[in-house]
N, C-alpha and C positions, 0 to 999 in steps of 0.2 A: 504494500500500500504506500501511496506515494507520502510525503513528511507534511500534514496537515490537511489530508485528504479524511474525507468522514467516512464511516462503519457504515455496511449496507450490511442489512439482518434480513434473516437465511428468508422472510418474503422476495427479496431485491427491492426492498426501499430503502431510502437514504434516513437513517437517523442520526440526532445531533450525540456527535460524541466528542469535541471537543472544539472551542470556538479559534483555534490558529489556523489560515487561508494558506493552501496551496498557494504560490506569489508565481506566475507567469510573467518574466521580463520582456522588454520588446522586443527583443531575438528571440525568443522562443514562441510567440503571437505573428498573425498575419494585417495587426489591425493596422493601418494608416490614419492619421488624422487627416490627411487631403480626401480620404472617402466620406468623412463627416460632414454637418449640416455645419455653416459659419454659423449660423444663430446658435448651434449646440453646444459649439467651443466657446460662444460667446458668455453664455447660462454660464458653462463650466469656470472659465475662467474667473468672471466676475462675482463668483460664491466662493473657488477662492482667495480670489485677495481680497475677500472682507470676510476672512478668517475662517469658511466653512470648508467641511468634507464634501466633493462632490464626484459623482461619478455614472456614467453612463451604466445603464441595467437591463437586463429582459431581453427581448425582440430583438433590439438595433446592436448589440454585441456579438446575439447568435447568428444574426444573419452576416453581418464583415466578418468574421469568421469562416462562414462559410463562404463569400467572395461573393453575393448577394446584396442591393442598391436597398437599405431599412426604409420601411415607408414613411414610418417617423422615429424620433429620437426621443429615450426617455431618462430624465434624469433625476438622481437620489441624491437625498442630503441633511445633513446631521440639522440645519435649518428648519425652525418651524415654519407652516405656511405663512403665520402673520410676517416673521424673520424675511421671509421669501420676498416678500411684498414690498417690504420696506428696500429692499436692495434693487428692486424691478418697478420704475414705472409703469411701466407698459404690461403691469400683471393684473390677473384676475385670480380671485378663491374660487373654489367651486365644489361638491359632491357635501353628501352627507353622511354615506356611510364611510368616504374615509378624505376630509381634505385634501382638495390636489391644487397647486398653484399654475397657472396658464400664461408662461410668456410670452405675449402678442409678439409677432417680426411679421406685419403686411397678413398674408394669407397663411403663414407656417407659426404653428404655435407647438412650443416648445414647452413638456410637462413635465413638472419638478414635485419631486414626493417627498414628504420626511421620511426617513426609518421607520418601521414597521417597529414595534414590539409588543412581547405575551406579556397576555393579562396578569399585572402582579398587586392588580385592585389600590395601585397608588396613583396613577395618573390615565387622562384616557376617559375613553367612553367604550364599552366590550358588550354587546349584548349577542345572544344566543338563543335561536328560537329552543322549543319544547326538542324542536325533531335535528338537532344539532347542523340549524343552517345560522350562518354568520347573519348577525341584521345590520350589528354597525361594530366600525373596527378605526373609531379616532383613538387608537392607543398609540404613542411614539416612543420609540428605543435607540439601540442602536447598529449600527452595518451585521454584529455578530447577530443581532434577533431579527434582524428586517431577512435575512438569508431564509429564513428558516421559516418565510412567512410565504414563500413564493410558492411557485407550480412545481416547472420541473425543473431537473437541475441543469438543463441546458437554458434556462431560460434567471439561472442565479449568478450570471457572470459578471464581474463589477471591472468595467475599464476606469481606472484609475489616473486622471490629469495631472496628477503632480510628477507622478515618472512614467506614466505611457504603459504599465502594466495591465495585468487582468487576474484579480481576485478569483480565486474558488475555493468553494467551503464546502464543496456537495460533490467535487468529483463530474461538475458537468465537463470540463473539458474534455476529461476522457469518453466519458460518455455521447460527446459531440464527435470525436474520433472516430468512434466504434457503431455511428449511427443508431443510437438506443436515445430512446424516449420512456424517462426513467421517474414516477413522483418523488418531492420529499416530502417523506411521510409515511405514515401507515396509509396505502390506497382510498380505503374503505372509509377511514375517517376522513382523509382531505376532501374524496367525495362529498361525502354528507354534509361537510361544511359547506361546499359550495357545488351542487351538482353540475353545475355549468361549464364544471372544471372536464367533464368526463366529453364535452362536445369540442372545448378545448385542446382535449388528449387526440382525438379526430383529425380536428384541424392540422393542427402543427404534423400528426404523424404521417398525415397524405401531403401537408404543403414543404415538410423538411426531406421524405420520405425516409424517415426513421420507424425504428420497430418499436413496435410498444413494449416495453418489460414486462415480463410473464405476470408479475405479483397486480400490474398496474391494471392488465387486459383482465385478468379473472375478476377482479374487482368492476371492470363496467360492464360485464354482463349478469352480476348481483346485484349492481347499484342503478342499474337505469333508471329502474320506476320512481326512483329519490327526485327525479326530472319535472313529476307531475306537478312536485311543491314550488317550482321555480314560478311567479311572474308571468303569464302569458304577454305582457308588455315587454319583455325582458329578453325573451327568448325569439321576436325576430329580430333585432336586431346582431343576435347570433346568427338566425338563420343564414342574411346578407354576406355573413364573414363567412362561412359555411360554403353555399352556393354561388357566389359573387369571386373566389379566389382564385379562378382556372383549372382548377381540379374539381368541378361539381359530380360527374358525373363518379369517379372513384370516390370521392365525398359520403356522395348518393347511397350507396355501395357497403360502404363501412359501416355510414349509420343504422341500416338496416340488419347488416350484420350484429351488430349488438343489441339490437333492440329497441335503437334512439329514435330512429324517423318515426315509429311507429307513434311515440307519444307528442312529434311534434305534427307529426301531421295522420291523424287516424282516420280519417276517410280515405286517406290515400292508399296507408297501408292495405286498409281492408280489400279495396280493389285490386292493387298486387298482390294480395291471398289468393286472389282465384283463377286457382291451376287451368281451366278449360277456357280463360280468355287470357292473351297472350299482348293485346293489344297493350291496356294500359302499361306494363313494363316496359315495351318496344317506343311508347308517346313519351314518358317521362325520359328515357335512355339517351333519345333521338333529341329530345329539348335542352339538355344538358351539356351533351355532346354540344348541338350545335353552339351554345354558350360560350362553355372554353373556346371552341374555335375561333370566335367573336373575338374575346377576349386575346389569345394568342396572337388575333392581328390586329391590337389595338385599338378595336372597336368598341363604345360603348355596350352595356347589358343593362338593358330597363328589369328590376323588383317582380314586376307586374305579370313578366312575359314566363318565367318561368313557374311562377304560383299559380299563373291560368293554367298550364300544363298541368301543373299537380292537380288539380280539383275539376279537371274537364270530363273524368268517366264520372266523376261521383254527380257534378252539373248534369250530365246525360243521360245519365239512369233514374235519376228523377223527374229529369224535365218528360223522358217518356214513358212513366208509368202519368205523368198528368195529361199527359195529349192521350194517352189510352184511356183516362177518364173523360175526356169530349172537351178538354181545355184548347184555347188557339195556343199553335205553337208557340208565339211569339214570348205571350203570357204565361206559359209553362217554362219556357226557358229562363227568364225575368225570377216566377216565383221559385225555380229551384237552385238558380243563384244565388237569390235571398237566404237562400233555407241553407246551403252548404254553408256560407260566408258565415253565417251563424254562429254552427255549431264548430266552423274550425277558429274563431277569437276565440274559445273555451279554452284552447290548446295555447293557439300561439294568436296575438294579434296581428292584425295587416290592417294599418293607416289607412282611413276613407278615402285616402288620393289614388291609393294604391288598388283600392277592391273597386274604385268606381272605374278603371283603367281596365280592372281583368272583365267588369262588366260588358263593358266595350266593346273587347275582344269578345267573349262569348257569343256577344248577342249579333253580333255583325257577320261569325258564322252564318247564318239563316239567311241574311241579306243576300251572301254570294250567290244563292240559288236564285234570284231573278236578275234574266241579263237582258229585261226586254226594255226597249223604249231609255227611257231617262237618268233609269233608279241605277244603273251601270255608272253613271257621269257621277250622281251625287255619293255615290260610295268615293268615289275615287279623291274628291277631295275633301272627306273626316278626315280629321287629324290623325284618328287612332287605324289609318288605313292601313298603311305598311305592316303595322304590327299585325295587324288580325288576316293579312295576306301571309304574313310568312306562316302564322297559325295553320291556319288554311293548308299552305304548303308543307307542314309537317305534320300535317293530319293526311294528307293524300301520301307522303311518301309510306308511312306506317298503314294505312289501309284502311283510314276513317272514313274516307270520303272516297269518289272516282276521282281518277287522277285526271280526265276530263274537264273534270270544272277548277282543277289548278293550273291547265293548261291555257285555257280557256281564256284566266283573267291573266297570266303569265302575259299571252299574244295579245292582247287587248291593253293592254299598259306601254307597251312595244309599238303599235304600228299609228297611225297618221288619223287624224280626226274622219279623214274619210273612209277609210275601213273602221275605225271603231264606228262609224255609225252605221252601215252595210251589217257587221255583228249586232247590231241592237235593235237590226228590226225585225217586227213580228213575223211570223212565219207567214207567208202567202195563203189565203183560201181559195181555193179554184169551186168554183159551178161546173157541176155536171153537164156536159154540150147537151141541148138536145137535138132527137135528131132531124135534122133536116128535111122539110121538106121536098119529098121527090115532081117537081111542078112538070116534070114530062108525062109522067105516067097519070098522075090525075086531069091531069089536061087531055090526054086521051082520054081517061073515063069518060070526062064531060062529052065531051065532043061524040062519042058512040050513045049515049044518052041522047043526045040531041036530033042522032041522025031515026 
């Protein structure tokens, strides 16, 4: 064991067994300060010359490390938040279950925490629900207790400004080498504290592609249901960091695998239960897929487009049992978006900007089916068109629709207002000829009448 590297016990969790840091010098690290944020060396610097410990943590350590651009930078410091404030104009307080300070630079704001420390019931605010979830955690300590407060130990790495080192107390280094994704702590319990942590363990294990440690994974397939007590407000804004990271579809994948998607989204689940339709896994796979791709080439990803994907068999399997009760289509479709949107805020919520968007979408489905006359021109210019066209198109590739009428508006988007309006007229009705009279032969009849 390396000279101030911590005890992992015979689960493979990191316990505290003595507070002296492994000390990684700058020859022995990969980090450069020319890969950092200027605002972040700015923070760092200027907490220390007015006499604080500061140091980068979390995220933006593991990812330079890894040779990877941090999306943002976070910074730790022996500094109370008030202490914070007063050295940062340009700051803001913020959170309640654990003060964070917010240094405005333009559009990059740069977030500075004090130390973390355990409850020693002298200073601080520590509360615990019944079912051992954190409620609030204004307790302050110091670098030796704030270590021991974190996730995993790749995510407890402290780069140090005064000599350009990197701190460990948990053995993530090595564990950053060895590609393991490892808690500190008993599993079980970190979980319970915060189940949020287990969609966490997800995330980073699909976006670092490390392994989860044996002790860590048995533990979230015990602990998932711990997930139902989370917040339904709380829990999309995970979803986004979930689905939103370029890995949705392997994402997708994991969470199921453990038993997580299930309780963030149970309508959805349910319809992937069922072995003799094939469709909804293939809709979801296919929406996801296309996402990252998106993403891969630097394209935006709308919220919206992939939650309609998720809730589109559970939409359509109610909207027609209601058209099988004598309902108009339109109206069935309308009251069984209503009805899903419902009951999946119970789970997870999605913002009224966001379910009136997947409305949208759904309901303009139905529209694509008349391409007679007008109503072709006025789809085309909703706002929410593109999106409920690609819908469309990822419903004909998986085999919701005929691929006919994705073809259909595909050429109709493409060719010159005089062919789109040759497509948009009614089909012709022809009259039956009748037949002709034969004016030879009855003009003979006359005429032998006459003689």
């Amino acid at each position: 064991m390396l000279p101030g590297s911590s005890k992992v016990a015979k689960t493979g969790a990191v316990v505290d067994s003595d507070n002296s840091p492994r000390k990684y010098s700058r020859s022995e690290h990969n980090i450069s300060r020319s890969q950092m944020s200027e605002n972040a060396l700015k923070v760092l610097y200027r907490l220390k010359k007015s006499g604080y410990e500061a140091y980068l943590v979390g995220g933006c350590v593991r990812d330079l490390l890894l040779g990877l651009e941090p999306k943002d930078f976070d910074v730790v410091t022996d500094a109370s938040p008030e202490q914070v404030r007063k050295v940062f104009r340009n700051c803001r307080l913020i959170g309640r279950r654990f003060r964070l300070a917010h240094v405005h630079f333009g559009r990059e704001i740069i977030e500075v925490a004090t130390f973390r420390g355990a409850d020693n019931g002298e200073q601080g605010d520590h509360r615990v629900h019944e079912d051992g979830r954190l409620l609030r955690d204004n307790i302050f300590g110091t670098i030796e207790d704030d270590v021991w407060r974190r996730d995993f130990t790749v995510n407890a790495l402290y780069y140090n400004i005064r000599d350009f080192s990197v701190l460990d107390y948990t053995g993530g280094m090595q564990d950053h080498t060895a590609g393991v994704l490892r808690l500190i702590g008993e599993p079980t319990v970190r979980y319970k504290e915060d189940p949020v942590r287990m969609l966490r363990a997800v995330r980073f294990s699909v976006k670092l592609g490390f392994k989860l440690e044996a002790s860590c994974e048995k533990a979230l397939f015990e602990s998932a249901h711990t997930l139902q007590g989370i917040p339904a407000a709380r829990l999309y804004d995970e979803a986004l960091k979930l689905f939103l990271s370029g890995k949705a579809l392997q994402t997708f994948e994991m969470l199921r695998h453990y038993g997580l998607f299930a309780i963030l989204f149970p309508q959805t689940e349910q319809c992937l239960a069922q072995e003799k339709n094939d469709f909804p896994r293939m809709f979801v796979a296919k929406a996801l897929e296309n996402s990252d791709k998106r993403i891969a080439e630097g394209k935006s990803v709308t919220p919206y487009f992939f939650l309609s994907a998720f809730l589109w068999e559970s939409v359509q399997i109610l909207a027609k049992q209601k058209i099988a009760q004598g309902e108009d289509d339109i109206i069935a479709y309308q009251n069984a978006a209503n009805m899903v949107l419902s009951q999946q805020v119970k789970s997870l919520t999605i913002p009224k900007r966001v379910t009136q968007s997947m409305r949208e979408v759904w309901l303009l489905q139905l529209r694509f089916h008349r391409r007679v006359g007008v109503k072709p021109f006025k789809l085309l210019s909703l706002p929410r068109f593109r999106a409920a066209y690609d819908f469309l198109l990822l419903r004909a590739q998986t085999g919701d629709v005929d691929i006919e009428l994705a073809e259909w508006w595909t050429r109709f988007q493409a060719v010159g207002e005089v062919e789109q309006k040759k497509m948009t007229r009614p089909p012709r009705k022809y009259k039956k000829n009748r037949k002709k009279r034969d004016v030879t032969k009855q003009d003979s009849a006359v005429n032998s009448q006459n003689e």
